[in-house]
ZAGUNU-44933 format. One line per 4 residues: number of its first residue (from 1); their letters; for each residue x negated, y negated, z negated of N, C-alpha, C. Coordinates in steps of 0.05 Angstrom, whole numbers, plus 5000, padded with zeros to 4 digits. Example, Ala and Ser with C-alpha at 12.3 -4.5 7.8 and 13.67 -1.06 7.14 Angstrom:
// ZAGUNU-44933
1 = AS = 4736 5114 4844 4754 5090 4844 4736 5066 4844; 4743 5045 4858 4727 5021 4857 4742 4999 4843;
// end
This chain:
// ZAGUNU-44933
1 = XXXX = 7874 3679 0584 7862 3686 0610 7874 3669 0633; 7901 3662 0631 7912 3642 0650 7900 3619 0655; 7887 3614 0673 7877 3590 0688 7893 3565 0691; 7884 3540 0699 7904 3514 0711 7910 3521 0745;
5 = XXXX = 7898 3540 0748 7901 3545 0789 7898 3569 0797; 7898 3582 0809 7890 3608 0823 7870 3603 0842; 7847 3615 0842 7825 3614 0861 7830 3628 0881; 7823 3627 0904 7833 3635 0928 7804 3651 0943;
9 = XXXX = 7806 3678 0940 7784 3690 0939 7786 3709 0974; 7770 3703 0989 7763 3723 1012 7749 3750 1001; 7746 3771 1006 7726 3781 1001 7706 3805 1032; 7688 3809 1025 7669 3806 1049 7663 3835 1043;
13 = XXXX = 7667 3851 1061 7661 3884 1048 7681 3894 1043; 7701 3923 1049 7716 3935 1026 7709 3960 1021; 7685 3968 1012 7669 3992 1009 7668 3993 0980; 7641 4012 0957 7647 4019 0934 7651 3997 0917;
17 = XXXX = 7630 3969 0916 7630 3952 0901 7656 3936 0908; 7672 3940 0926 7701 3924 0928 7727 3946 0913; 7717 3972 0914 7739 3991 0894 7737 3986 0871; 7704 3984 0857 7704 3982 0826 7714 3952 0816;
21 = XXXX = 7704 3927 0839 7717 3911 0822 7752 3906 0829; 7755 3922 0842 7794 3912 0853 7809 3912 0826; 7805 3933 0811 7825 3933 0787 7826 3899 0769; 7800 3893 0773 7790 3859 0760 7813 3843 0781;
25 = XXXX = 7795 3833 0811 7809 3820 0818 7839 3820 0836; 7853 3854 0826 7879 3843 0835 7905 3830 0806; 7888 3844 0785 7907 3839 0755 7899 3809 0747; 7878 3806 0753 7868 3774 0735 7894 3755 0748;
29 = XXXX = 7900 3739 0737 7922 3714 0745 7906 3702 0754; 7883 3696 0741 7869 3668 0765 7854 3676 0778; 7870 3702 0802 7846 3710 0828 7875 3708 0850; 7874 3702 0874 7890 3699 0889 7872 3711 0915;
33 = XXXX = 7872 3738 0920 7859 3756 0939 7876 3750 0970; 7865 3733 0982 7871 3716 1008 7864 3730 1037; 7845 3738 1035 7831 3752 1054 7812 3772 1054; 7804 3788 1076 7777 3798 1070 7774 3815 1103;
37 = XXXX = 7747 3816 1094 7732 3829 1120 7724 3852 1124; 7720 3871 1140 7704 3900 1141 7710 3906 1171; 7686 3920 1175 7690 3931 1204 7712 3958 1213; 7712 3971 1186 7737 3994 1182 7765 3984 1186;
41 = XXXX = 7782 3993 1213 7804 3978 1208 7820 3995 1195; 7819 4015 1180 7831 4025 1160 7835 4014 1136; 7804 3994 1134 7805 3998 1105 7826 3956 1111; 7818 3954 1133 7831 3916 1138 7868 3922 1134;
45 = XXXX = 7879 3945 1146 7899 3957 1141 7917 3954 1115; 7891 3972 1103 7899 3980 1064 7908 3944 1054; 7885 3935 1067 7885 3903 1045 7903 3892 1057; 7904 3878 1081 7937 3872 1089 7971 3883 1074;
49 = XXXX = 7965 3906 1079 7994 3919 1065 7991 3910 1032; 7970 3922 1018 7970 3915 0995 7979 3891 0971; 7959 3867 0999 7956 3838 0985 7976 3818 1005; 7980 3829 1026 7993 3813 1045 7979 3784 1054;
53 = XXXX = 7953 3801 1065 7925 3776 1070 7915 3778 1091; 7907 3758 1097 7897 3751 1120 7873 3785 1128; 7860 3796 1150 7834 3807 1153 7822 3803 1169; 7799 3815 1173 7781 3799 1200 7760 3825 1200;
57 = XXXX = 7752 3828 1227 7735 3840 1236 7700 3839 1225; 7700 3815 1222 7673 3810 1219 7672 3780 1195; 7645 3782 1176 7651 3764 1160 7652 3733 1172; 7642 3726 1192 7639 3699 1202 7666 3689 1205;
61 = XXXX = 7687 3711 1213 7714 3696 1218 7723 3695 1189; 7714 3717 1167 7732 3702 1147 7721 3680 1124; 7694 3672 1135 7681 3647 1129 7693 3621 1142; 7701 3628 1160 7719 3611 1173 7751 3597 1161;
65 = XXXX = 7756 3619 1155 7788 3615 1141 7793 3587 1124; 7814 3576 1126 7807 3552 1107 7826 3559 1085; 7833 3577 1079 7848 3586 1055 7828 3602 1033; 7812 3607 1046 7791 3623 1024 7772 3594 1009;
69 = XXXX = 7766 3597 0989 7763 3580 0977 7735 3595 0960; 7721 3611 0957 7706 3635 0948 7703 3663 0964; 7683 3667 0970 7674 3687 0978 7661 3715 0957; 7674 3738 0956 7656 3757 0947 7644 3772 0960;
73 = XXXX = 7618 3775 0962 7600 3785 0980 7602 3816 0975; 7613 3837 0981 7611 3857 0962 7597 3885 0999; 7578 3874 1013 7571 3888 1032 7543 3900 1026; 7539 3916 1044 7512 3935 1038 7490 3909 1030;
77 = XXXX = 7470 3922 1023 7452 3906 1005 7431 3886 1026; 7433 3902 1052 7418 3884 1074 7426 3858 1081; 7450 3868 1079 7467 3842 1087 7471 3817 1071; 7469 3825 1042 7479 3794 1027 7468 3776 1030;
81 = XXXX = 7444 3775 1036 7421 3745 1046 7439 3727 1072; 7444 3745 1096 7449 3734 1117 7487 3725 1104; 7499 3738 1102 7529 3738 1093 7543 3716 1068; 7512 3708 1053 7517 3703 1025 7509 3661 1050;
85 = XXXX = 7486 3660 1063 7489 3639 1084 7514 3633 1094; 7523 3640 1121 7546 3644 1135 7565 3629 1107; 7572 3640 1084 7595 3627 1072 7584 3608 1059; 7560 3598 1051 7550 3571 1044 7553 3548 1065;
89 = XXXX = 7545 3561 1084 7543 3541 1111 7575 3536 1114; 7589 3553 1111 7621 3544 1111 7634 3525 1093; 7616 3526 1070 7627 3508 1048 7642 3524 1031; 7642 3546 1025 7650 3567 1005 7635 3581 0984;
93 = XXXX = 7643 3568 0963 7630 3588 0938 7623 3623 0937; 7603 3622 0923 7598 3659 0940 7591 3671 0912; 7611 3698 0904 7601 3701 0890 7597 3733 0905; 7565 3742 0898 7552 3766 0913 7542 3785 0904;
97 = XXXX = 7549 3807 0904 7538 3836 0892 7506 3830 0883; 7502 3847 0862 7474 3851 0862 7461 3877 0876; 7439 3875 0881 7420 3847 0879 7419 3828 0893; 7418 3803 0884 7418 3788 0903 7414 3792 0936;
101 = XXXX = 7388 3806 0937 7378 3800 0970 7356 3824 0961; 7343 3832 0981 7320 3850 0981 7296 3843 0987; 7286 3813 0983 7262 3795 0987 7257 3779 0970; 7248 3769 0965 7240 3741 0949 7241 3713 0968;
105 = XXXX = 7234 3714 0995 7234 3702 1002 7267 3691 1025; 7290 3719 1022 7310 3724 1019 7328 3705 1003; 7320 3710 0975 7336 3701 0950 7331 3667 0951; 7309 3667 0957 7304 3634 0963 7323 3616 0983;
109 = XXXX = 7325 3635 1008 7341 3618 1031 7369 3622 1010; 7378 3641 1002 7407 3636 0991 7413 3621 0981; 7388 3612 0958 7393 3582 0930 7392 3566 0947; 7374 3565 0977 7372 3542 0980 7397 3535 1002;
113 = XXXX = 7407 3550 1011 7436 3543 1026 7447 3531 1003; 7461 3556 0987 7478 3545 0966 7473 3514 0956; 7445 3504 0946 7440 3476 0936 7447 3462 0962; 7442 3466 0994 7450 3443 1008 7478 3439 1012;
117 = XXXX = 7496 3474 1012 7521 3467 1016 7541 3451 0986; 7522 3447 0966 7544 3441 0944 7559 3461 0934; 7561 3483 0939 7568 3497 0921 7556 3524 0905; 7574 3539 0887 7561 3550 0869 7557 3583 0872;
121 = XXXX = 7535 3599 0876 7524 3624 0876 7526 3634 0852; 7532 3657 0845 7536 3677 0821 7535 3696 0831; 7517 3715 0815 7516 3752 0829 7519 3764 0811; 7534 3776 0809 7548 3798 0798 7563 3807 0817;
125 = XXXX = 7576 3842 0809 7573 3851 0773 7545 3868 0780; 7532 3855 0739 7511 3869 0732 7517 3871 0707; 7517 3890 0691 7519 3900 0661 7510 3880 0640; 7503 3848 0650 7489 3836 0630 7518 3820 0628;
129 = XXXX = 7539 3820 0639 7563 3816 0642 7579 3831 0619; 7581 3844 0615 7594 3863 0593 7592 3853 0569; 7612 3848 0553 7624 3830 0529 7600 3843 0506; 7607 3872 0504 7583 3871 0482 7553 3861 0485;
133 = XXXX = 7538 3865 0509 7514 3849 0516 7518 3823 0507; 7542 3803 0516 7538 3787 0506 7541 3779 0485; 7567 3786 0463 7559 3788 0441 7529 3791 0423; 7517 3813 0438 7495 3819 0412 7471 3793 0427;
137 = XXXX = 7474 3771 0448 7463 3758 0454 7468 3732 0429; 7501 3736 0428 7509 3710 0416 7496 3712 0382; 7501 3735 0370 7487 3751 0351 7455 3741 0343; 7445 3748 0361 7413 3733 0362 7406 3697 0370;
141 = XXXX = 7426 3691 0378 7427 3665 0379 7435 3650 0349; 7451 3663 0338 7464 3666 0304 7441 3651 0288; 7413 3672 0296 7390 3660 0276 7385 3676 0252; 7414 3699 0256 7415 3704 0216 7389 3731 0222;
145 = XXXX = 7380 3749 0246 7367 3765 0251 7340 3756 0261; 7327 3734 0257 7305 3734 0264 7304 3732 0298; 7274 3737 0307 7264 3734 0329 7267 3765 0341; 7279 3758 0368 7278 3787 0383 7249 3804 0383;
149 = XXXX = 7238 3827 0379 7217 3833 0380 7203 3855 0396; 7238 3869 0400 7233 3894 0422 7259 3905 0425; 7262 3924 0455 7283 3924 0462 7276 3949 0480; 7288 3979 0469 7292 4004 0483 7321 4002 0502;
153 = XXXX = 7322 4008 0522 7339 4017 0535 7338 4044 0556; 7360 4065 0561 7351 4086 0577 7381 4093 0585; 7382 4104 0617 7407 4116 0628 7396 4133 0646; 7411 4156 0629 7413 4191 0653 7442 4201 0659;
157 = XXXX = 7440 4201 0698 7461 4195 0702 7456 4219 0726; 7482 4218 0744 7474 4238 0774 7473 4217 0800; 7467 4195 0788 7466 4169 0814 7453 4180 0840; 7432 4199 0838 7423 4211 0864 7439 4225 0880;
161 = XXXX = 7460 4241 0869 7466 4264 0885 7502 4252 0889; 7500 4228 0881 7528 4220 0896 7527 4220 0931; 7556 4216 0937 7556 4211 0965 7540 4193 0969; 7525 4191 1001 7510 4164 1011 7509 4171 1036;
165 = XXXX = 7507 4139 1038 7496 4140 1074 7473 4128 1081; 7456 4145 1097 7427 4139 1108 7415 4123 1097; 7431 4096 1098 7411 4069 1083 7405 4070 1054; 7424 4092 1041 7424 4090 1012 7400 4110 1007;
169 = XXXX = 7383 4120 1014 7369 4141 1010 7344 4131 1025; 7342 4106 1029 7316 4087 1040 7305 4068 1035; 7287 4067 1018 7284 4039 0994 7282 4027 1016; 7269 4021 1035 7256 3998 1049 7290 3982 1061;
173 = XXXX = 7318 3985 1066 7334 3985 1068 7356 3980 1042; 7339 3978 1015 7353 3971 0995 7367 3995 0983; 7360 4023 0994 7378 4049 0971 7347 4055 0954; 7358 4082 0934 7344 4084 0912 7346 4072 0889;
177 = XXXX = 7338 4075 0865 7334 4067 0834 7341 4045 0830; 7319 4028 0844 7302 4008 0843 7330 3984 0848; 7343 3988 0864 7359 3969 0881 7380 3968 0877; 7390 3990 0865 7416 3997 0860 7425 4006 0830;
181 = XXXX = 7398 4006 0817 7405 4018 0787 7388 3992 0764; 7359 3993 0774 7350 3973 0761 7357 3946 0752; 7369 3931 0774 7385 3908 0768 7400 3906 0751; 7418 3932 0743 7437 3926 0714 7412 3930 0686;
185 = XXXX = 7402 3947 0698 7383 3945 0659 7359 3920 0655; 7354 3914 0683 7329 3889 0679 7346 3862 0674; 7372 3862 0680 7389 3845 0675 7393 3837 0653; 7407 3865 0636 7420 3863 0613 7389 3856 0592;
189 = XXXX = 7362 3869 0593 7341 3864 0584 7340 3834 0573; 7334 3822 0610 7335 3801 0604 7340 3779 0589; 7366 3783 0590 7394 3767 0577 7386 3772 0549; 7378 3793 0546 7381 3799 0509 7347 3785 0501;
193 = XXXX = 7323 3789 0517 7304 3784 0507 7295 3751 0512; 7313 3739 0523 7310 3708 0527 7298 3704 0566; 7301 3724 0576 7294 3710 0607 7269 3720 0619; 7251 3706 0603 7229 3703 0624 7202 3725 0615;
197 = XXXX = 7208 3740 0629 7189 3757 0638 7160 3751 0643; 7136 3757 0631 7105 3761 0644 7097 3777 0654; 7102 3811 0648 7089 3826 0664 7098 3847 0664; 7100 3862 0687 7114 3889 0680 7087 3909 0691;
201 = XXXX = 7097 3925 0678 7088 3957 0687 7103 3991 0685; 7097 4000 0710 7125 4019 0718 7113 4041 0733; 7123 4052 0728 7130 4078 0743 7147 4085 0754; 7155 4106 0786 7172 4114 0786 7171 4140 0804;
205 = XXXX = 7197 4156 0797 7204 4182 0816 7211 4188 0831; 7206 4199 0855 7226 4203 0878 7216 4241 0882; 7238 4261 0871 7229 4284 0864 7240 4296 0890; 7256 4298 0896 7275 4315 0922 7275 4313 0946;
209 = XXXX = 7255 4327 0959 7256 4310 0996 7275 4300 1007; 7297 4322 1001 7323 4319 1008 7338 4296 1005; 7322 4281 0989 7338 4254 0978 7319 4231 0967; 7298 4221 0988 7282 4213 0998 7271 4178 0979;
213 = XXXX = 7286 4184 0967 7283 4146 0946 7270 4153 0924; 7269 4130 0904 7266 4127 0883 7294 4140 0866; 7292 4173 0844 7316 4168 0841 7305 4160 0802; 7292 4154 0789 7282 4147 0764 7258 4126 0765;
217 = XXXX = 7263 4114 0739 7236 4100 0732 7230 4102 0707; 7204 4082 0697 7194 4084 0671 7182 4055 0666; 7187 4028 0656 7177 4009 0660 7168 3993 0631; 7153 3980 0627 7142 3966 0610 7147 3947 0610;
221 = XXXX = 7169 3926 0597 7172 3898 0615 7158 3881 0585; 7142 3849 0585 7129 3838 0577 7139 3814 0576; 7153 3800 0552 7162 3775 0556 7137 3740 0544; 7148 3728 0553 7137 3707 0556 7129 3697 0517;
225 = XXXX = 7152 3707 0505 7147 3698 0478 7131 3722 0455; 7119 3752 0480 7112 3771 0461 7128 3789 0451; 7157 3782 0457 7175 3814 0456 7165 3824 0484; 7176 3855 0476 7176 3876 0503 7192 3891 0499;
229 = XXXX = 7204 3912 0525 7223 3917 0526 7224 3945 0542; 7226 3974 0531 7223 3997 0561 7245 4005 0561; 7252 4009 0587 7269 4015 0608 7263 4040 0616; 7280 4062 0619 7277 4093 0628 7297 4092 0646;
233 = XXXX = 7305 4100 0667 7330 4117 0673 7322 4145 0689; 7334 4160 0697 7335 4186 0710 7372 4187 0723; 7354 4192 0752 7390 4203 0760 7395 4219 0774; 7376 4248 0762 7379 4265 0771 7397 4291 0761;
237 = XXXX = 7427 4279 0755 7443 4295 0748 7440 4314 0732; 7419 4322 0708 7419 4341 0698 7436 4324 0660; 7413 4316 0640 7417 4301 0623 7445 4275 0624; 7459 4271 0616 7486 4255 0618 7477 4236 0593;
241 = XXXX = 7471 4218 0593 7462 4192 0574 7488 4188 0555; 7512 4182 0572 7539 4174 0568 7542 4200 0535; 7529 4220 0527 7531 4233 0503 7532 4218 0492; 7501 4197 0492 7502 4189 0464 7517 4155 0464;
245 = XXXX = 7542 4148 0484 7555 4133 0482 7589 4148 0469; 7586 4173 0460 7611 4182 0445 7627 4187 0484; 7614 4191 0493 7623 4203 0515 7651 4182 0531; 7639 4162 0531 7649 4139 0540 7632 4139 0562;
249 = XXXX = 7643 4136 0592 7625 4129 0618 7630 4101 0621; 7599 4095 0649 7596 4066 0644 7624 4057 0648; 7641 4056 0670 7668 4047 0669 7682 4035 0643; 7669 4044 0616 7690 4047 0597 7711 4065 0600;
253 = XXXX = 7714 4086 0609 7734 4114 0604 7719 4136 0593; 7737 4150 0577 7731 4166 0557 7727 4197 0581; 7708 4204 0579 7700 4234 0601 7690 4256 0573; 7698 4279 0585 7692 4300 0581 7664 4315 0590;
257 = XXXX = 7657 4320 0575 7622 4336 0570 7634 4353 0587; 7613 4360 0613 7618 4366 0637 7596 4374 0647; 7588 4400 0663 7564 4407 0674 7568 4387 0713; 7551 4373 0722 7554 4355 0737 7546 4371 0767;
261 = XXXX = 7558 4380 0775 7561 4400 0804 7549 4375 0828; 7530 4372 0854 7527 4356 0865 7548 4373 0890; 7546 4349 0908 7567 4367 0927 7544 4361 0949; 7547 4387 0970 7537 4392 0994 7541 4390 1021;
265 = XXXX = 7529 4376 1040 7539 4363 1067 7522 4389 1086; 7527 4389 1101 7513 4396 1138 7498 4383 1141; 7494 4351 1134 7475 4331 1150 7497 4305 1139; 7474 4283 1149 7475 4255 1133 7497 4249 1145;
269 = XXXX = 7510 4256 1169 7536 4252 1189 7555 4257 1171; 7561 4281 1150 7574 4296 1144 7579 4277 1118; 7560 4270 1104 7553 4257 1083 7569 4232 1077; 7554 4214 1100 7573 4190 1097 7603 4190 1101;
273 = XXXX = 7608 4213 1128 7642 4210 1136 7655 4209 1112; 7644 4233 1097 7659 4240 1064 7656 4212 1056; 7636 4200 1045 7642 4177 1027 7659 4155 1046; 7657 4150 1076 7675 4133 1075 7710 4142 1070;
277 = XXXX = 7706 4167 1074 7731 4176 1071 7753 4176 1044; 7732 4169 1018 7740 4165 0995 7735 4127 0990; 7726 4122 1002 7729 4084 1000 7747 4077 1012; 7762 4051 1000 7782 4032 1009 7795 4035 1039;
281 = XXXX = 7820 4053 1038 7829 4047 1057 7826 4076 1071; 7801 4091 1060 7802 4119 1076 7829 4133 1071; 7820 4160 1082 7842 4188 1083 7841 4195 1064; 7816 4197 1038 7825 4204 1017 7813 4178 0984;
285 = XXXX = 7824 4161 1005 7824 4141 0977 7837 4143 0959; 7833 4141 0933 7860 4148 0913 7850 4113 0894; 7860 4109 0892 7865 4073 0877 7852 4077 0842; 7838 4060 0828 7822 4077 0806 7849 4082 0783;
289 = XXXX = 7850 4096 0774 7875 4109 0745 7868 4086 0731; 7898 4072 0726 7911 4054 0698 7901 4064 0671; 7885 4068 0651 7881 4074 0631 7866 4065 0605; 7873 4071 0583 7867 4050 0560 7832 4051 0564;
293 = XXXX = 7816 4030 0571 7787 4032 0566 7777 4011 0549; 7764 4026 0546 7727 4008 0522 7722 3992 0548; 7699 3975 0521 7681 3962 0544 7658 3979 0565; 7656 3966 0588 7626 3984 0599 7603 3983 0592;
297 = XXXX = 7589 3998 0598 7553 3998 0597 7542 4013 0611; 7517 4005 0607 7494 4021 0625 7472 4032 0603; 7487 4050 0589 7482 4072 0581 7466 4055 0545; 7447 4068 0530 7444 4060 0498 7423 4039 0505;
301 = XXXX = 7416 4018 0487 7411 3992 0495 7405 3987 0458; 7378 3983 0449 7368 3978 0417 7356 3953 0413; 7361 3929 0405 7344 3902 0408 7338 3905 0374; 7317 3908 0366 7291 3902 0342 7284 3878 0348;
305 = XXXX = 7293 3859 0325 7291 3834 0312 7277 3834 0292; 7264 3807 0276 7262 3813 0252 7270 3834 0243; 7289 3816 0232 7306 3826 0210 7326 3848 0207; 7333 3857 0228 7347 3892 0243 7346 3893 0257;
309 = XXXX = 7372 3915 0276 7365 3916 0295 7401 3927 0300; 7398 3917 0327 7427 3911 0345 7426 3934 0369; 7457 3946 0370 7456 3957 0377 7485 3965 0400; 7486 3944 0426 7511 3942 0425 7529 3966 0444;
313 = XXXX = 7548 3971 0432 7566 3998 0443 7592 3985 0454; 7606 4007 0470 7632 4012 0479 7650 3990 0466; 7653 3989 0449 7675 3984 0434 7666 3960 0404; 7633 3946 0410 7641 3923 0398 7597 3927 0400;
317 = XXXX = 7584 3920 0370 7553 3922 0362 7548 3930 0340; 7543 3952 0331 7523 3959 0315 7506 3945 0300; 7504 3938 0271 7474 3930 0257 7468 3947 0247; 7442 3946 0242 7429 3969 0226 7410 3950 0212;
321 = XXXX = 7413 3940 0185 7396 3929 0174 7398 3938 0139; 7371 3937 0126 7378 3937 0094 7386 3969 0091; 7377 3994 0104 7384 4016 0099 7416 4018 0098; 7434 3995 0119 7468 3999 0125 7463 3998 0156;
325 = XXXX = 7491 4014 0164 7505 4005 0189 7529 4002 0188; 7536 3968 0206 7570 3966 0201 7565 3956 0234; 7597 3955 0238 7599 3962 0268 7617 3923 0267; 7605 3905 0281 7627 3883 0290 7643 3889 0305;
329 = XXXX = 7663 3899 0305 7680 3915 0335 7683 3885 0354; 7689 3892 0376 7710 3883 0399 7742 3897 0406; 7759 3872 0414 7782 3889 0420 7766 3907 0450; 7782 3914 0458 7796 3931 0477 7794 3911 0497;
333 = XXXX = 7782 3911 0522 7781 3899 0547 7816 3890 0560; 7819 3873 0552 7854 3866 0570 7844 3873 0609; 7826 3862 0605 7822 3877 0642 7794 3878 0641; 7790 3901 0660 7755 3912 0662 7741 3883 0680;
337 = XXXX = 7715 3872 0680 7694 3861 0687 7711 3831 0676; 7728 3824 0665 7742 3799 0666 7715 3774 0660; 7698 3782 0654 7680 3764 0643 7663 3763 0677; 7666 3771 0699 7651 3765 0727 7668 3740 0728;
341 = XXXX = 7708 3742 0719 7716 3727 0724 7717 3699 0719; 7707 3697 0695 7701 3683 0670 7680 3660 0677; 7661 3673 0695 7643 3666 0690 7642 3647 0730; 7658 3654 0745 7660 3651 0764 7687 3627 0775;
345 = XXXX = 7704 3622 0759 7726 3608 0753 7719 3585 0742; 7704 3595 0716 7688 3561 0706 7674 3549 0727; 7661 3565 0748 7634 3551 0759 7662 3527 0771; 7681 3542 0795 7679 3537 0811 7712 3525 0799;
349 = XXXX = 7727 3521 0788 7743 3507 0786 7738 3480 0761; 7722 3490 0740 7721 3473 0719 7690 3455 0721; 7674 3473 0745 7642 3465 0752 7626 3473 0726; 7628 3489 0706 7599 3496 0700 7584 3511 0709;
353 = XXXX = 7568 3502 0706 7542 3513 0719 7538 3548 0703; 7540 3567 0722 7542 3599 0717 7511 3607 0702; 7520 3620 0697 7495 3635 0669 7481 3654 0687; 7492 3669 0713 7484 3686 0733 7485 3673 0761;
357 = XXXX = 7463 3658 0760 7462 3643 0788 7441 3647 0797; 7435 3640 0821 7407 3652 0853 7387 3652 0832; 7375 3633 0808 7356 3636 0809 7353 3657 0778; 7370 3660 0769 7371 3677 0749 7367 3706 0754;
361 = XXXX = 7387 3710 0785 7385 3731 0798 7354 3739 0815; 7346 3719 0822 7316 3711 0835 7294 3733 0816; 7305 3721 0790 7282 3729 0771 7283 3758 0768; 7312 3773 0770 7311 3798 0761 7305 3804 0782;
365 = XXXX = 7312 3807 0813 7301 3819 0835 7271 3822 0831; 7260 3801 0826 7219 3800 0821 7216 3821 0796; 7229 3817 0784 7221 3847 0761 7226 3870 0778; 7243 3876 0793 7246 3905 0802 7233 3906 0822;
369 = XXXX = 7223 3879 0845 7202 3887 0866 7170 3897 0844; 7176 3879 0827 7149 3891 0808 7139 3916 0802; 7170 3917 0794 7167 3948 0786 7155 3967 0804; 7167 3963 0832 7164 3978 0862 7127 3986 0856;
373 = XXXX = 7127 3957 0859 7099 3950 0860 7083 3955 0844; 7087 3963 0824 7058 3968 0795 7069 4004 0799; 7088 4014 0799 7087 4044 0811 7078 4049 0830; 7064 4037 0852 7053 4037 0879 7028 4028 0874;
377 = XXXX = 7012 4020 0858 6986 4003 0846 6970 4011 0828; 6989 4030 0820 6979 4030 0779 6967 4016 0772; 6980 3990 0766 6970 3960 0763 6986 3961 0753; 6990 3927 0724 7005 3912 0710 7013 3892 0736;
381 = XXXX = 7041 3870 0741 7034 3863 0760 7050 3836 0743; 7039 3817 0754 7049 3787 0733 7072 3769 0752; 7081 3759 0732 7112 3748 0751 7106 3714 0745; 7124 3704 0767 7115 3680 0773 7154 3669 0781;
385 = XXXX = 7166 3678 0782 7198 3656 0787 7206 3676 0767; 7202 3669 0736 7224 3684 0717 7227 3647 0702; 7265 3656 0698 7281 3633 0689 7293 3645 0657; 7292 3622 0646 7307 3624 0616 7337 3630 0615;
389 = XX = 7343 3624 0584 7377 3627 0584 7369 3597 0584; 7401 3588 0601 7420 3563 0594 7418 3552 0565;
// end
């Protein structure tokens, strides 16, 4: 895992997507956490004492920095279009939460900064990142299983009734299913069924006034070579998916079968204070627990080939072929998401060209505006910027 250099990483945000990936980039050796930005000076506080790094009020000054050498975009979802600019225009590699941007015509200005500034865009983390995904990718590339032919995936989770603030509970603002959940399974889809998408068709739920989004869908996705692929999730806290992962959560930590209690605010005031109060740097931040984990996922995931069918888990892939199942294991993750790292280190110290770049990401954003859209239509709705594998 040791690198020839340490990358010198700003990061832009220190809210949820900067807690889950911290355990990644403060253990990796080739991440050198330099700076970062947030308007909380609590949370600019935490990272100073912690990393003994530069902070900044606002992302433009730490686009500015000439010690940052990479940017991780890890800010609300409005923001990464304008933010994911700003550090292109600086001449900094960006690598940016998903989803990319909340437009299409968004995701475009980003590739197209990134292509004029010379350097390299990657978005993650998305679950198509996770070693067993790609394994059972590498698996089907093998040849020994035939042609992909279909591909179930489903996750039931309590994603609705977590903490949020206002924006997260407003599709048109980027909260809901769609924006925040779909991107890891249309991702991982993706990746496994070769890319490029023709048509989707979807459904979706928004059951609780009280909580005003998309919190489920139901989608039909249609690939270009005649596999297809459905996608379920629900995240309305009742059903826990993670059962039939042997009770392994996406994190990769082992949880206990648990009745899932939502917790109750006064008002959206009340709501957010709590969650910022548990993010980076709050009054009750607690840092994530050191503990032996599996790999992650986003919940059971079946690719039907020819010739069997794959099935990849926690802790390595499943075949099921010829009336057997044997398991190819994986070790044990030496550090959680290391493969964002992996994949972000090559771009930008060794220059290959990333497997999760603007326009890869482009493509899955248009499946999940699709989705929006054929649940709003009851229409099939046909895609037009879907990209292959490398």
């Amino acid at each position: 895992m040791n690198g020839d250099r340490k990358l010198r990483l700003g990061v832009a945000g220190l809210g949820r997507a900067f807690t889950v990936m911290l355990p990644t980039l403060a253990r990796d050796p080739r991440v050198a956490l330099v700076a970062a930005a947030d308007p909380r000076a609590e949370a600019r506080e935490r990272f100073a004492a912690d990393f003994g790094a530069k902070t900044y009020a606002t992302v433009a000054e730490l686009c500015a920095d000439p010690a940052v050498e990479a940017v991780y975009v890890a800010t609300p979802h409005q923001h990464h279009a304008a933010h994911t600019r700003l550090a292109a225009q600086a001449g900094k590699h960006v690598l940016v939460e998903k989803p990319i941007a909340l437009t299409l015509d968004d995701a475009r200005a980003m590739i197209a900064a990134a292509r004029a500034a010379g350097i390299h865009l990657i978005v993650g983390h998305s679950h198509s990142f996770d070693a067993p995904i790609l394994r059972t990718r590498a698996l089907i590339d093998g040849g020994d299983f035939g042609a992909v032919r279909m591909i179930a995936a489903l996750n039931y989770t309590d994603y609705l009734y977590r903490p949020r603030r206002p924006e997260e509970l407003d599709t048109a603002q980027g909260g809901g299913a769609l924006f925040n959940q779909a991107p890891h399974q249309v991702d991982v889809v993706r990746l496994l069924g070769g890319g490029r998408v023709k048509s989707v068709r979807a459904a979706t739920g928004a059951w609780d006034a009280s909580r005003p989004t998309e919190g489920a869908y139901a989608a039909l996705l249609t690939f270009e070579t005649g596999a297809f692929a459905s996608l379920a999730y629900g995240g309305y806290g009742n059903f826990d998916s993670d059962e039939l992962q042997g009770w392994i959560g996406e994190m990769g930590q082992p949880k206990a079968p648990a009745a899932r209690a939502a917790q109750t605010f006064a008002g959206a005031g009340e709501e957010a204070a709590f969650k910022n109060a548990r993010n980076y740097g709050g009054a009750n931040y607690r840092p994530p627990a050191e503990q032996a984990l599996q790999h992650q996922h986003f919940g059971p995931v079946i690719v039907s080939c020819d010739k069997a069918d794959l099935r990849p888990l926690p802790n390595g892939v499943m075949i099921y072929q010829h009336g057997t199942a044997r398991l190819e294991q994986l070790a044990p993750p030496a550090l959680p998401r290391a493969e964002v790292v992996d994949e972000l280190y090559a771009a930008v110290v060794h220059g290959r060209p990333p497997l999760h770049d603007g326009a890869w990401a482009m493509a899955t954003l248009e499946v999940c505006l699709a989705m929006l859209r054929s649940a709003r239509e009851g229409a099939d709705v046909t895609l037009h910027h879907q990209v292959g594998l490398p």
